[in-house]
C-alpha positions in Angstrom: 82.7 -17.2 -52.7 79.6 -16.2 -54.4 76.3 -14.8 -52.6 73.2 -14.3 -54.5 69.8 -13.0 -54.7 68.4 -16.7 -55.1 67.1 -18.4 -52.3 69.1 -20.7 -50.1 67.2 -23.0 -47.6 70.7 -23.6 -45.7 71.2 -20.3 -44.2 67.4 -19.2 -44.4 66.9 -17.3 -47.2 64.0 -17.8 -49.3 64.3 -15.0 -51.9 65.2 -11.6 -52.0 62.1 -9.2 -51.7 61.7 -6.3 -49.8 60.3 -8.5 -46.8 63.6 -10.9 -46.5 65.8 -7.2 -47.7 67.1 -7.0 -43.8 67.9 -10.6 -43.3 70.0 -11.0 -47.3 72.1 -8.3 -45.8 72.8 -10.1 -42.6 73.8 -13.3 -44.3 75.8 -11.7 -47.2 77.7 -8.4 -44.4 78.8 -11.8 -42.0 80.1 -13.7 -45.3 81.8 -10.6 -46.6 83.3 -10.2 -43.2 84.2 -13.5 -43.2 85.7 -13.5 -46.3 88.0 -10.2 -45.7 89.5 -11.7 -42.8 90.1 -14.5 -44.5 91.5 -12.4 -47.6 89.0 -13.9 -49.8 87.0 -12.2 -53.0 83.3 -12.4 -52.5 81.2 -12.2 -55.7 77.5 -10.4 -55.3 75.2 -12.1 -57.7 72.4 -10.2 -58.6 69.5 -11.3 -61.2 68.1 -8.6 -63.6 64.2 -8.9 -62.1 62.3 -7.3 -59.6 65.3 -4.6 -60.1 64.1 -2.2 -57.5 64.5 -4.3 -54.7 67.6 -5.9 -56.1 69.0 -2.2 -56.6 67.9 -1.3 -53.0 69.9 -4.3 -52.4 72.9 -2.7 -53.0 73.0 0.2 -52.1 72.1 -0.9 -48.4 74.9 -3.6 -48.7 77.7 -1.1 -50.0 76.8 2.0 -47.2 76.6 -0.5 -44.5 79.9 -1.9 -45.8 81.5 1.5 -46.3 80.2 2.6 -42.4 82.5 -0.7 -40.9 85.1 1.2 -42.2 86.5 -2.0 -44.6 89.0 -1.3 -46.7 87.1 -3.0 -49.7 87.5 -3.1 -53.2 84.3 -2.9 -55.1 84.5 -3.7 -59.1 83.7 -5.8 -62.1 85.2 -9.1 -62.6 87.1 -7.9 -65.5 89.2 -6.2 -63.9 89.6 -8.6 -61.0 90.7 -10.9 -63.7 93.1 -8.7 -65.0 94.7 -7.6 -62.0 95.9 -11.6 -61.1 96.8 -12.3 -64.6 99.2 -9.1 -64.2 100.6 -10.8 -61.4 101.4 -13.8 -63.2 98.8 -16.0 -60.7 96.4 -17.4 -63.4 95.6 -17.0 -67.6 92.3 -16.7 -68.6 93.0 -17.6 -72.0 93.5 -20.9 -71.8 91.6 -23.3 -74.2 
C-alpha cells in the first residue's frame, strides 16, 4: 500500500499543505495501523516540492507513530527488497 502527498478526493484529501497537515496524518496513522495488523508494508510517498511542509510531514507521522508504541520498521526500499530476496520470496532481477 502506498500513501502519498497527492491529493485523493476518495478519502478527502486535497493536497498536502500546512492547512490539510492534521487531516494527511489521520488518513495515512489509520492506514498504517491498518496495514500492521494486517502485516502489510506501507510505502510513504513524498514529492520533492514545497519540502517544508512535506518534511514537517514526517516528522509528525514518525513521533506520533513511535508514541503508539508500534513495533515499526522504517527504511528505504532497497533494503526492503533485499531482505525478501534473502528469503528466497521474490528476484528483482528479472528481465
Amino acid at each position: 500500500m502506498v500513501i502519498s502527498d497527492d491529493a485523493s478526493p476518495a478519502a478527502g484529501l486535497t493536497g498536502l499543505s500546512s492547512t490539510t497537515l492534521n487531516a494527511y496524518l489521520q488518513v495515512w496513522e489509520r492506514i498504517i495501523k491498518f496495514n500492521y495488523d494486517n502485516n502489510a508494508p506501507t510505502v510513504l510517498l513524498i514529492h520533492p516540492v514545497d519540502t517544508g511542509v512535506r518534511f514537517q510531514a514526517e516528522q509528525q507521522l514518525l513521533a506520533d507513530l513511535q508514541s503508539q508504541g508500534l513495533d515499526l520498521w522504517v527504511g528505504d526500499l532497497k533494503t526492503f527488497a533485499t531482505f525478501w530476496e534473502n528469503q528466497g520470496v521474490t528476484n528483482a532481477r528479472w528481465p
